[in-house]
N, C-alpha and C positions, 0 to 999 in steps of 0.2 A: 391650664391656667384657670382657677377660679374668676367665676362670673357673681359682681352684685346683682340680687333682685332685691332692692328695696321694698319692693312691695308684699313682702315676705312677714307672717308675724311672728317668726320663731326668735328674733329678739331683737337687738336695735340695729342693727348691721351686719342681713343676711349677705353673706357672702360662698355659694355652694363653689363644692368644688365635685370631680366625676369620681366614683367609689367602683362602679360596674358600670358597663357602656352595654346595651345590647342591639344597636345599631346606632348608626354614624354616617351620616353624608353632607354633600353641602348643603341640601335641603332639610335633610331630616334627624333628630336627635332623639334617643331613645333611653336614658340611663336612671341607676338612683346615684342621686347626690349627696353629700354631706354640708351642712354650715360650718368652715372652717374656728368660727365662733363658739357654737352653743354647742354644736355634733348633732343637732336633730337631722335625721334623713329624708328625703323627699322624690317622689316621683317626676324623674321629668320628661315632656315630651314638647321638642320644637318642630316647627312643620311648616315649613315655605310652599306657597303653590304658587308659582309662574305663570302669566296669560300671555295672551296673543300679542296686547298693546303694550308691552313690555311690563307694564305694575306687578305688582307679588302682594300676596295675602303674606302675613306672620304673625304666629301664632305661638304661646307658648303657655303650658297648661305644667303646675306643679300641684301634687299633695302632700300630706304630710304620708310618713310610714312608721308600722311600727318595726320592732325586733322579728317580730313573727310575719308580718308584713316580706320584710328584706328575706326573709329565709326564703319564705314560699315561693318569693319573684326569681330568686337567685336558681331556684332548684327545678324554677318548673321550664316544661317546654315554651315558646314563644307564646305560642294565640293561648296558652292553656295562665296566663296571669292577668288577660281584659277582662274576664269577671270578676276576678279581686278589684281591681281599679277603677272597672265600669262602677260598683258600688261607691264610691267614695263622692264627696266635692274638695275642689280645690278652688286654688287659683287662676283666672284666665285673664292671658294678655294678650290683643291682640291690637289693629287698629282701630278698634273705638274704643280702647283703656283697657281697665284694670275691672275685673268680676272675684267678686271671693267667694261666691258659692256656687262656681259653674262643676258640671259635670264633663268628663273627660269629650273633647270634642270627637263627633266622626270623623276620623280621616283614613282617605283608602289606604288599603294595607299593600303593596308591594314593590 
């Protein structure tokens, strides 16, 4: 089911939808997206961390991609596409807003 992020400037109401998933759980989300609007493509990663006093962090980090982008991600091994990405800024949302020129956040890998 396509997800709005408004906060998105690929046009006046982004709304992605999943193109390729390369991990999925209930915490964590890994895929490129498409704007069922405009079709620009985008990196996305969502990422929940659970504490002891029950709260959760959430986070959710997109970039834009290109054609050669999508290929590269699609074709390569898992950890062998966070240097393409680690370069980029996106957008960051978490609970203190909205960031448009954050860089992909740390999160543990497994």
């Amino acid at each position: 089911m396509p997800e709005k992020l408004e906060y998105l400037d690929c046009c006046k109401e982004p709304l992605l939808e999943t193109v390729i998933r390369f991990r999925w759980s209930s915490h964590e989300t890994e895929s490129i997206r498409r704007c069922c609007h405009c079709g620009q493509h985008w990196y996305y990663l969502l990422h929940e961390s659970c504490h002891q006093d029950a709260s959760f962090d959430h986070i959710v980090w997109c970039c834009c991609l290109t054609v050669e982008e999508i290929r590269l991600l699609a074709d390569s091994p898992r950890q062998g596409c966070y240097s393409l990405i680690d370069q980029k800024t996106g957008f960051l949302r978490d609970d203190e807003g909205v960031r448009t020129d954050a860089r992909r956040p740390a999160i543990p890998q497994g």
